[in-house]
Backbone and ligand atoms as CSV (ligand in chain L), in Angstrom:
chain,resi,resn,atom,element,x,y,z
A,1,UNK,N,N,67.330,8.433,182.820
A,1,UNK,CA,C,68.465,8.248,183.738
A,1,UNK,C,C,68.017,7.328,184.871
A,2,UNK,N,N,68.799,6.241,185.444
A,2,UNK,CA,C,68.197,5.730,186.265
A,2,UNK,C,C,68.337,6.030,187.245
A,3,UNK,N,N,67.464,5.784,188.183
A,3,UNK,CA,C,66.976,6.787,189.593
A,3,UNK,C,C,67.210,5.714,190.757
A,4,UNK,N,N,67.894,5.979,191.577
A,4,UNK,CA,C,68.098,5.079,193.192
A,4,UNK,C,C,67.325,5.578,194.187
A,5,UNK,N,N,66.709,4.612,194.620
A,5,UNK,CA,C,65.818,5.070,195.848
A,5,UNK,C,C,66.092,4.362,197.014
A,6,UNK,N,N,66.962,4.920,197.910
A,6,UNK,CA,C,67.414,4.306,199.548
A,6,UNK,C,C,66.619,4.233,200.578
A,7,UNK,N,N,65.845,3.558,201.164
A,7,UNK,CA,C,65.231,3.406,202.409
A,7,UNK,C,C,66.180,2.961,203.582
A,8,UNK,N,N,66.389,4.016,204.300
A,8,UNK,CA,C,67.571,3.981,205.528
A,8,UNK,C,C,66.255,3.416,206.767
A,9,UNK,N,N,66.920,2.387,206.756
A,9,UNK,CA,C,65.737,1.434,208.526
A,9,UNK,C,C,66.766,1.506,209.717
A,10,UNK,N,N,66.515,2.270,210.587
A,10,UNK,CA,C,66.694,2.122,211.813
A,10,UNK,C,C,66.073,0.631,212.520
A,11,UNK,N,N,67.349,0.163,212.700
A,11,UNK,CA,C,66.423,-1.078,213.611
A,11,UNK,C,C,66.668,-1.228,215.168
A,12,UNK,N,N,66.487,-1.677,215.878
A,12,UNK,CA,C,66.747,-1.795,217.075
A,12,UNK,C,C,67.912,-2.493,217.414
A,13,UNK,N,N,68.654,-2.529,218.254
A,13,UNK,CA,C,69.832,-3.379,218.795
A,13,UNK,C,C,69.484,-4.600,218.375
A,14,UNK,N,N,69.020,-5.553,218.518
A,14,UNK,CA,C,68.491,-6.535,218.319
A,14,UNK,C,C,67.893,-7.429,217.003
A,15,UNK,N,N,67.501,-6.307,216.633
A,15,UNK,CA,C,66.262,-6.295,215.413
A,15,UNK,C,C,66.487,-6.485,214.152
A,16,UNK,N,N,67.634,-6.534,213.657
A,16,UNK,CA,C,68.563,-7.368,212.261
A,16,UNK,C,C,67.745,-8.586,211.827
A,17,UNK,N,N,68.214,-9.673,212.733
A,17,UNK,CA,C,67.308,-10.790,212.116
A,17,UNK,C,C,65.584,-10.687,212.037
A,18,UNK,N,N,65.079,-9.999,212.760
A,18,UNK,CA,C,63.653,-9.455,212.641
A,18,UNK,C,C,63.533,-9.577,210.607
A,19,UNK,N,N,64.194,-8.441,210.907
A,19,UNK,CA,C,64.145,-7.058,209.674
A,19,UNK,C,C,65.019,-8.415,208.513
A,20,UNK,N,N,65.874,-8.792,208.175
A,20,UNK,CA,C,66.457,-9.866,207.371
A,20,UNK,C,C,65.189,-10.511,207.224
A,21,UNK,N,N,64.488,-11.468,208.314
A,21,UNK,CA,C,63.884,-12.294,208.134
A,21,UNK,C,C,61.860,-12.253,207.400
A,22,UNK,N,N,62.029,-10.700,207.464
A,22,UNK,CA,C,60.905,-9.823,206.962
A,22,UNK,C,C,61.128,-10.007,205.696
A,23,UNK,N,N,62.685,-9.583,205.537
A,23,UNK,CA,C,62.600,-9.350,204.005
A,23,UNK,C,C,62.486,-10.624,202.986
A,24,UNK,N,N,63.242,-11.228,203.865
A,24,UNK,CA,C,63.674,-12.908,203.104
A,24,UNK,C,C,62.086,-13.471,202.369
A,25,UNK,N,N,60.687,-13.212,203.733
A,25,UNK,CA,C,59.726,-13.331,203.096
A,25,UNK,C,C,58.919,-12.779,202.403
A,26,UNK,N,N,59.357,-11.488,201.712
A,26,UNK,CA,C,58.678,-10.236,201.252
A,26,UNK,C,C,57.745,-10.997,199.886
A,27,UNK,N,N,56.689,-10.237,199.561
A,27,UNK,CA,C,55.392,-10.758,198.976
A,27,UNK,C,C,56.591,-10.733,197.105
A,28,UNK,N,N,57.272,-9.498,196.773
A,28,UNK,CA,C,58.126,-9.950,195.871
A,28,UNK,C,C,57.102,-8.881,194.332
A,29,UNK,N,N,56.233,-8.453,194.799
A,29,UNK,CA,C,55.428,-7.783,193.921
A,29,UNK,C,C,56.111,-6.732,193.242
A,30,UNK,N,N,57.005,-6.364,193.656
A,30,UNK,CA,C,57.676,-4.821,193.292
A,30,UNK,C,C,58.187,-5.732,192.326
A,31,UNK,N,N,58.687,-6.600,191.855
A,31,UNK,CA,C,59.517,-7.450,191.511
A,31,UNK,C,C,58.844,-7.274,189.901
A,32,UNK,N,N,57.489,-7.056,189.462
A,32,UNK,CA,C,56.957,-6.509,188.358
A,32,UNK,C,C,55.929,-5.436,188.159
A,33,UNK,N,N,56.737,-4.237,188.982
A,33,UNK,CA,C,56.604,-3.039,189.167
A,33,UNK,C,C,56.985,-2.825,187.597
A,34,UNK,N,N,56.167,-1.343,186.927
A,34,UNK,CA,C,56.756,-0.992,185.839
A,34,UNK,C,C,58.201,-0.149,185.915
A,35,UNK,N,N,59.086,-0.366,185.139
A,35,UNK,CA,C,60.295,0.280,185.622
A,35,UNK,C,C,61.469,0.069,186.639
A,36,UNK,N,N,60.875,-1.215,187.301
A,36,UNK,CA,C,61.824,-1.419,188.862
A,36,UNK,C,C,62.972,-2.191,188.048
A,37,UNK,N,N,64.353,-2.320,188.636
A,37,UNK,CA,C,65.523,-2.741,187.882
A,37,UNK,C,C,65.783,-3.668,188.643
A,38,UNK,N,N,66.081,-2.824,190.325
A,38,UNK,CA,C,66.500,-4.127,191.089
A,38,UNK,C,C,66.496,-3.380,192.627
A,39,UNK,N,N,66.201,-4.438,193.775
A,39,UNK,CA,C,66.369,-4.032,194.821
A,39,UNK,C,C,67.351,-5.017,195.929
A,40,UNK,N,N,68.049,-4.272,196.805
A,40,UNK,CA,C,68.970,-4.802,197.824
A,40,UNK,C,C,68.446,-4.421,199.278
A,41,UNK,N,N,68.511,-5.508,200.237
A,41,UNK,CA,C,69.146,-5.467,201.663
A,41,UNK,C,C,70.124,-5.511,201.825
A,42,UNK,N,N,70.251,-4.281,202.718
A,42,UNK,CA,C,72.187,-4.382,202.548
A,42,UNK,C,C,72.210,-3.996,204.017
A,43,UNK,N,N,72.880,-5.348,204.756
A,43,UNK,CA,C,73.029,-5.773,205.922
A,43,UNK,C,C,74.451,-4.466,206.797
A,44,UNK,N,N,74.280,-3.928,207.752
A,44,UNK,CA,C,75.306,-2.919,208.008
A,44,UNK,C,C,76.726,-3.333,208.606
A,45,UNK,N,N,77.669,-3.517,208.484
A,45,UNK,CA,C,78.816,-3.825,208.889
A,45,UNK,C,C,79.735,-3.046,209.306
A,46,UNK,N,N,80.007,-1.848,209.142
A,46,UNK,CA,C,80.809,-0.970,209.780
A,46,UNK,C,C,80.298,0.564,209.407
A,47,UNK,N,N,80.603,1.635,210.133
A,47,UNK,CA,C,80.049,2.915,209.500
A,47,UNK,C,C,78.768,3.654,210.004
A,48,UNK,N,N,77.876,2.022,210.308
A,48,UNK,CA,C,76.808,2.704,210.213
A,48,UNK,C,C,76.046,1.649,210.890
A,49,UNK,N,N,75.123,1.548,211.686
A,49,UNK,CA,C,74.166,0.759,211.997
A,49,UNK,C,C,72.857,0.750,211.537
A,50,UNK,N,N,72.419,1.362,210.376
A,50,UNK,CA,C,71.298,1.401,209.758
A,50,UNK,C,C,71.059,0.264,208.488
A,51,UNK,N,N,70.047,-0.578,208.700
A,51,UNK,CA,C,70.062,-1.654,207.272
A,51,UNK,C,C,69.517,-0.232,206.153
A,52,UNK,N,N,70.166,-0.620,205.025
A,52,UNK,CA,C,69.664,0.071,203.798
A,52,UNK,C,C,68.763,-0.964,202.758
A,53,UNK,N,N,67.310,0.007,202.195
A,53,UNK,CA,C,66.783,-0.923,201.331
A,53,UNK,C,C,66.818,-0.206,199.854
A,54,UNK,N,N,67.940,-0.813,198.705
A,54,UNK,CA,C,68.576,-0.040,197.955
A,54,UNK,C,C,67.596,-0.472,196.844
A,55,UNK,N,N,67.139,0.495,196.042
A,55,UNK,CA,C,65.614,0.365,194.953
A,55,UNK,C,C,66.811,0.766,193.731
A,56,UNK,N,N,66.379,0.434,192.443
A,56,UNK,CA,C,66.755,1.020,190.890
A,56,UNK,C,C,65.652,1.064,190.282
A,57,UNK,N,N,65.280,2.193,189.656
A,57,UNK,CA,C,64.549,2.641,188.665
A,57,UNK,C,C,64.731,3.127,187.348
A,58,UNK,N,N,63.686,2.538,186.543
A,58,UNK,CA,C,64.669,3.082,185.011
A,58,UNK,C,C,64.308,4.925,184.776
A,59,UNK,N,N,63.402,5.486,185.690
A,59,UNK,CA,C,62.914,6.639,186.253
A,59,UNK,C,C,62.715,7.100,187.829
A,60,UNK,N,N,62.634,8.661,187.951
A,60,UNK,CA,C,61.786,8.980,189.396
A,60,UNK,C,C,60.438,7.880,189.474
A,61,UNK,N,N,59.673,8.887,188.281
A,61,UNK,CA,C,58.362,8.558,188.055
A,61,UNK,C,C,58.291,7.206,188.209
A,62,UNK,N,N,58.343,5.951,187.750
A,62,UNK,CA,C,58.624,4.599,188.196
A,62,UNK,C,C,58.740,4.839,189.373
A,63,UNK,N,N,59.506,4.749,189.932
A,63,UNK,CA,C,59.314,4.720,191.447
A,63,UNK,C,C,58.264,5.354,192.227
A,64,UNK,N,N,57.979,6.619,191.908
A,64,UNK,CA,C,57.131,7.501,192.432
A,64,UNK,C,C,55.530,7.101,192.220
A,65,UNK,N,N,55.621,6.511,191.351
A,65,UNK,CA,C,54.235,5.518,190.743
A,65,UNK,C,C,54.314,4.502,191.515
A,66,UNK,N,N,55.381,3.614,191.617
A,66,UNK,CA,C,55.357,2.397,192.733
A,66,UNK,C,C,54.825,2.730,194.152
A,67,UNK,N,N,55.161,3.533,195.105
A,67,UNK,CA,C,54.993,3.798,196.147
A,67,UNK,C,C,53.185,4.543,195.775
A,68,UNK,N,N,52.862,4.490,195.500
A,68,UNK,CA,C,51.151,4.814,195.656
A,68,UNK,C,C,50.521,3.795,194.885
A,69,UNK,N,N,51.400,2.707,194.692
A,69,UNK,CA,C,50.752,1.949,193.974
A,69,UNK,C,C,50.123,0.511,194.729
A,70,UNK,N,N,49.351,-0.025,194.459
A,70,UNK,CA,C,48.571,-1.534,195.431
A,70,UNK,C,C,49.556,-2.535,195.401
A,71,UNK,N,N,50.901,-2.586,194.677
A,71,UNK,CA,C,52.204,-3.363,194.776
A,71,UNK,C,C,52.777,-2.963,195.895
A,72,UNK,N,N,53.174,-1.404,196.075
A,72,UNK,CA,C,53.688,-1.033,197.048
A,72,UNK,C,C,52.805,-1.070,198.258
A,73,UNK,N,N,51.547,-1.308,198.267
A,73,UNK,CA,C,50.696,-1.900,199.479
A,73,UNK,C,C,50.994,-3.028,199.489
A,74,UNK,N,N,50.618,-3.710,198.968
A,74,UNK,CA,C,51.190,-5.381,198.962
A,74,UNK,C,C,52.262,-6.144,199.377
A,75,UNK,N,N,53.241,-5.001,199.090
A,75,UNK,CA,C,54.975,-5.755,199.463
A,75,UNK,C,C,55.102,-4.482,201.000
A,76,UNK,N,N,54.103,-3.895,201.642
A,76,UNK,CA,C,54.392,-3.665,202.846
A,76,UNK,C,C,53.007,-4.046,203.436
A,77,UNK,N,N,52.199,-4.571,203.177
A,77,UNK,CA,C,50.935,-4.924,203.937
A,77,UNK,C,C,51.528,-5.844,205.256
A,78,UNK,N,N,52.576,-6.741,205.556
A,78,UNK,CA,C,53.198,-7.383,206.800
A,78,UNK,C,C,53.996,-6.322,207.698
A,79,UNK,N,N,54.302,-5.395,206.874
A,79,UNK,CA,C,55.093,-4.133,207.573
A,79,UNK,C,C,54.086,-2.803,208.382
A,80,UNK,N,N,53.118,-2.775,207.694
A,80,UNK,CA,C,51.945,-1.953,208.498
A,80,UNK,C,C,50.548,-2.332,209.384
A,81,UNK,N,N,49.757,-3.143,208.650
A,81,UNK,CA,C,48.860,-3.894,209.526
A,81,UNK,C,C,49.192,-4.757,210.096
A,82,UNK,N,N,50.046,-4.441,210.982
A,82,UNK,CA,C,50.415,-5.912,212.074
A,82,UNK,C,C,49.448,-5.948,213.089
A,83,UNK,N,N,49.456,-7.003,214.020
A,83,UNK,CA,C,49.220,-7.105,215.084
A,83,UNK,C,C,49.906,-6.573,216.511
A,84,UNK,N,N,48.948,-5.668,217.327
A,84,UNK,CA,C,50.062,-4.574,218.269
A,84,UNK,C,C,51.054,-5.726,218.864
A,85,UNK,N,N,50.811,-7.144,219.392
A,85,UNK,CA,C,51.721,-7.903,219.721
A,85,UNK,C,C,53.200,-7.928,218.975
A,86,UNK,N,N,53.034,-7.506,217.360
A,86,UNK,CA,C,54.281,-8.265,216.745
A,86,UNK,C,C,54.752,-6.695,216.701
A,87,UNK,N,N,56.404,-6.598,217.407
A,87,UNK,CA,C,57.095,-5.856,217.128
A,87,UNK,C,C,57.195,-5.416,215.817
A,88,UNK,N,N,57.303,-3.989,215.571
A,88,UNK,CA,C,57.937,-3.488,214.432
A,88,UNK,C,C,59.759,-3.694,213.899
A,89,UNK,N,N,59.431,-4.005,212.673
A,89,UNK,CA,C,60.967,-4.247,212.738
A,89,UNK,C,C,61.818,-2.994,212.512
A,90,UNK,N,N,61.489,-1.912,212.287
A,90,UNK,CA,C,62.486,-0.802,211.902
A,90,UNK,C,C,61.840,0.235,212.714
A,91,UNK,N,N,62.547,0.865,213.483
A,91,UNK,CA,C,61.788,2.145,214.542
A,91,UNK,C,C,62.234,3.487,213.375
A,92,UNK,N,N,62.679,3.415,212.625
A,92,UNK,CA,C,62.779,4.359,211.521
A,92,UNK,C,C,63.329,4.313,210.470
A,93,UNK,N,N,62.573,5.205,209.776
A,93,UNK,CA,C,62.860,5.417,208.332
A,93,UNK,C,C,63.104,6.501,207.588
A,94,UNK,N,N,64.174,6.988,206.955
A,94,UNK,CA,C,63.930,8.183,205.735
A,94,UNK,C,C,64.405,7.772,204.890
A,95,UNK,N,N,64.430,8.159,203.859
A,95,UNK,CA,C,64.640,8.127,201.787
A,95,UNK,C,C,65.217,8.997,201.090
A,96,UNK,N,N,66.702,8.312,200.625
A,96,UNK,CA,C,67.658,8.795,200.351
A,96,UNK,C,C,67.726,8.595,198.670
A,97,UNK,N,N,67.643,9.742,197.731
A,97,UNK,CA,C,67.544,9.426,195.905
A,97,UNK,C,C,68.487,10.165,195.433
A,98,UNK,N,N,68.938,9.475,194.591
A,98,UNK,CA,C,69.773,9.953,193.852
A,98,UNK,C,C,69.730,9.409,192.120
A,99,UNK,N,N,70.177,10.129,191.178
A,99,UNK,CA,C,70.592,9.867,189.861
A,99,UNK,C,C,71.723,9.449,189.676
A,100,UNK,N,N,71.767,8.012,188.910
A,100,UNK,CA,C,72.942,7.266,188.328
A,100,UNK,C,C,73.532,8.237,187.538
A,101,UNK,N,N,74.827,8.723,187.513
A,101,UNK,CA,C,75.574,9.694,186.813
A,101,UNK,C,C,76.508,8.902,185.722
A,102,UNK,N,N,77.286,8.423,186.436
A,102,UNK,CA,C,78.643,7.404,185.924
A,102,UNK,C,C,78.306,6.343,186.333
A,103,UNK,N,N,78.304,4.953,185.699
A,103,UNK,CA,C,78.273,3.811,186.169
A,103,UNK,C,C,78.970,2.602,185.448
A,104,UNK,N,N,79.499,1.701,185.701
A,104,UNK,CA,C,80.303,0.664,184.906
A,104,UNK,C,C,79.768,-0.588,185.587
A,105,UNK,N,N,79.041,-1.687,184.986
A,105,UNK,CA,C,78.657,-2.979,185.523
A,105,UNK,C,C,79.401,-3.832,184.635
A,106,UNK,N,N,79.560,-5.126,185.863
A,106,UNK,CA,C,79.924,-6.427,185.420
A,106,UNK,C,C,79.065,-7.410,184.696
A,107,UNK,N,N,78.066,-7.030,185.319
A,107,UNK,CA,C,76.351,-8.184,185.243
A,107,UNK,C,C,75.378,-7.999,183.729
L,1,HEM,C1,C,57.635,3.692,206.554
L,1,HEM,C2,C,58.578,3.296,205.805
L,1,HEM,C3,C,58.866,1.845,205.491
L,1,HEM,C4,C,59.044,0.759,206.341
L,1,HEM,C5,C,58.994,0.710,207.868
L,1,HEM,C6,C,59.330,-0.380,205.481
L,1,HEM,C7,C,59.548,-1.688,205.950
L,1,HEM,C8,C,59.501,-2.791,205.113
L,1,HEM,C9,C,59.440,-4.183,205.553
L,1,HEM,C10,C,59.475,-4.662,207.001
L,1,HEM,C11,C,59.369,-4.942,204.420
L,1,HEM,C12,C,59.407,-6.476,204.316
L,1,HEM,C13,C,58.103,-7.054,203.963
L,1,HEM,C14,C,57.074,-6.876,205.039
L,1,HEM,O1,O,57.351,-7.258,206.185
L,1,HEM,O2,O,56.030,-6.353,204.700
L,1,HEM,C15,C,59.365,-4.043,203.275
L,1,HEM,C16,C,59.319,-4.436,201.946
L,1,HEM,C17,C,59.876,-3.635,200.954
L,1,HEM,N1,N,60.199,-2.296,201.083
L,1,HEM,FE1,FE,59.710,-1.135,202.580
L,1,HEM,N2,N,59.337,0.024,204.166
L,1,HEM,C18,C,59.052,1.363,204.123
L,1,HEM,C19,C,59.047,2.180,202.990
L,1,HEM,C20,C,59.735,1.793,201.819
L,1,HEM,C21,C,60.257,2.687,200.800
L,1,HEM,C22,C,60.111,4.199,200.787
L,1,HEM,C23,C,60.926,1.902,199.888
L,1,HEM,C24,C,61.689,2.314,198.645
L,1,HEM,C25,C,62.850,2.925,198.683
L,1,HEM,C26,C,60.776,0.518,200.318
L,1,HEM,C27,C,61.241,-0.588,199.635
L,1,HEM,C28,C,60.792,-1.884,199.911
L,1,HEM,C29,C,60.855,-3.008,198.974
L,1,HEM,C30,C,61.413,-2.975,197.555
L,1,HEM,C31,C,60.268,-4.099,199.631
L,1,HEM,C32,C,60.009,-5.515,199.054
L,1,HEM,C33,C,58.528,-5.452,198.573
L,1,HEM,C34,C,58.133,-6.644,197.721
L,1,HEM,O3,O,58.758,-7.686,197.820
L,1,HEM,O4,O,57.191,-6.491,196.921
L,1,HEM,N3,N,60.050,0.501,201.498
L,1,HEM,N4,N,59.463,-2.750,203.728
């Protein structure tokens, strides 16, 4: 069943283009993660002021393997060892999963 994995980022008033412009350059490694389908930035527009970082997995496990994995170091190594000068772009985070139940695609 495929598995969604949400990373809800708190960003700062400000901090959108930060956080966009993080991602725009992301290292892209997850990208041949075993199991990864597809991932989104999904910019907030009404509802909610939190950017979402929307993951697909063709499993948990896939995913759950990604995140301890040296990919998932890799595609956040600019997000954790920064320099104390460079702002963080997201003052928070939690992880929101769920199982694809019903689904109908165009793509
Ligand atoms: C402490 C929590 C986390 C923070 C603050 C965070 C922040 C970031 C930032 C700023 C980037 C952009 C690249 C960079 O600057 O390094 C990034 C990359 C990414 N994050 Fe996270 N992240 C966290 C945890 C997660 C989790 C749990 C997921 C999965 C739901 C996730 C999914 C991704 C993906 C798919 C990328 C692109 C990686 C790549 O291109 O290889 N992140 N993250």
């Amino acid at each position: 069943m495929t598995y969604v994995a949400i990373n809800v980022l708190t960003v700062p008033d400000d901090g959108g283009a930060l956080l966009e412009e993080r991602f725009a350059r992301r290292k892209g490694s997850v990208d041949t993660a075993p199991g990864f389908l597809s991932f989104e930035l999904l910019r907030p527009l009404s509802g909610t002021t939190d950017y979402l970082v929307v993951t697909r997995w063709r499993s948990q496990a896939d995913f759950t393997a990604w995140t301890e994995s040296q990919s998932f170091r890799d595609g956040h190594a600019t997000a954790t060892d920064r320099p104390a000068e460079r702002p963080s772009s997201a003052t928070g985070s939690s992880i929101w999963s769920f199982d694809v139940v019903v689904e109908s695609r165009n793509d």
